[in-house]
N, C-alpha and C positions, 0 to 999 in steps of 0.2 A: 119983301117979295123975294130977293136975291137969297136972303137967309133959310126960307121957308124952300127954295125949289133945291137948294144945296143938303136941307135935314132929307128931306125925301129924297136925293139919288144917296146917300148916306145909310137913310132905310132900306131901299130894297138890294143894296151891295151887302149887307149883313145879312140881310132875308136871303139871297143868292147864296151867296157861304155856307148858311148854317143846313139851308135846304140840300145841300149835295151831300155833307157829314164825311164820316171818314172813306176812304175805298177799302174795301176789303181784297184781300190777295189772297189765288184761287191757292189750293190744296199743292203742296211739291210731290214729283214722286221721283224715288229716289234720298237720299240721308238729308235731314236738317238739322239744323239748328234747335238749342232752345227757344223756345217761346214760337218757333215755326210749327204751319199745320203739315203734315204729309197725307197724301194720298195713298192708302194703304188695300186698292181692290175689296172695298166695305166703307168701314168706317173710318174718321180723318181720327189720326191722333197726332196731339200735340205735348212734346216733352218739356215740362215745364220747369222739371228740377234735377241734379242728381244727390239720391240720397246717401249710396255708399259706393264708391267703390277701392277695393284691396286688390284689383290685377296688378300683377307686377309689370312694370315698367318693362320695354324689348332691352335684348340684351341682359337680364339679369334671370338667373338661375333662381326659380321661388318654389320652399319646398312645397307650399300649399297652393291652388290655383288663383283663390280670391275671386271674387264677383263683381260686378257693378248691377246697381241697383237704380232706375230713373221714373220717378212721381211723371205720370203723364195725363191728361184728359184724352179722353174717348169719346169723339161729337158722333153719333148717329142720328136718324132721319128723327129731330125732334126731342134728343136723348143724350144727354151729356154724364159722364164718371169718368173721377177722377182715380187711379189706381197704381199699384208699385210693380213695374215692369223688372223681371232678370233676365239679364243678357242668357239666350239661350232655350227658357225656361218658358216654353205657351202657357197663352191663359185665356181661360175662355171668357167669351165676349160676347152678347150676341146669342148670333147662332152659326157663331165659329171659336177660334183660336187665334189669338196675335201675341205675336212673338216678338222682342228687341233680337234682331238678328247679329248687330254690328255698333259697334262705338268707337269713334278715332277722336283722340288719340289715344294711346293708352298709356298710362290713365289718366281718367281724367281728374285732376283736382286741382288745379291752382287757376285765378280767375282769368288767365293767361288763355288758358286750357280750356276753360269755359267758354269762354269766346268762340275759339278756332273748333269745338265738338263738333260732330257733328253724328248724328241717329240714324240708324236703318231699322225699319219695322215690316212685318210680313203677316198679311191676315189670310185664312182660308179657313174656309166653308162658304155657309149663307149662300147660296146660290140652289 
């Protein structure tokens, strides 16, 4: 008897658990992280990777400017793509344009670096 009322509060503490799941966390606005969503006035994009960047380091004289390049997802109402964002360079979306505006630190490449990034994105139209 004692065995049986101990399996069943065992059951429904598991059934409790698994029924709430993960929480989701709402949209930032303002720069994130990898693997963060921001709130972009449209559509939420999330930076998922960086695929190139050559900016020069502050403090160093570079003949050429160099780019950074960041694979992101693009979540709209029902609608997800995945896409290679440059710093600077809109791209249409939608039924607008989203732009990588900003990336600190620069640059970024060492997993150091990776960590402490952080993304600025800007969308307009759609309205």
């Amino acid at each position: 008897m004692r065995i049986e009322a101990l399996a069943t509060m065992m059951i429904i503490s598991l059934v409790g658990c698994a029924a709430t799941g993960p929480v989701a966390r709402p949209p930032i606005e303002g720069p994130v992280r990898l693997g963060e969503i921001a709130a972009v006035d449209g559509p939420q994009v999330r930076p998922d990777s960086v695929v190139e960047d050559s900016r020069c380091p502050p403090a160093v004289q570079c003949i050429q400017a160099g780019r950074l390049v960041v694979r992101a997802t693009v979540l709209g109402g029902g609608w997800s793509k995945q896409l290679d964002l440059t710093l600077g360079v809109p791209t249409p979306i939608a039924d607008g344009m989203l732009t990588l505006v900003d990336a600190t630190p620069v640059p970024v490449t060492t997993a150091t670096n990776l960590s402490a990034a952080r993304f600025t994105f800007k969308f307009q139209g759609g309205r």
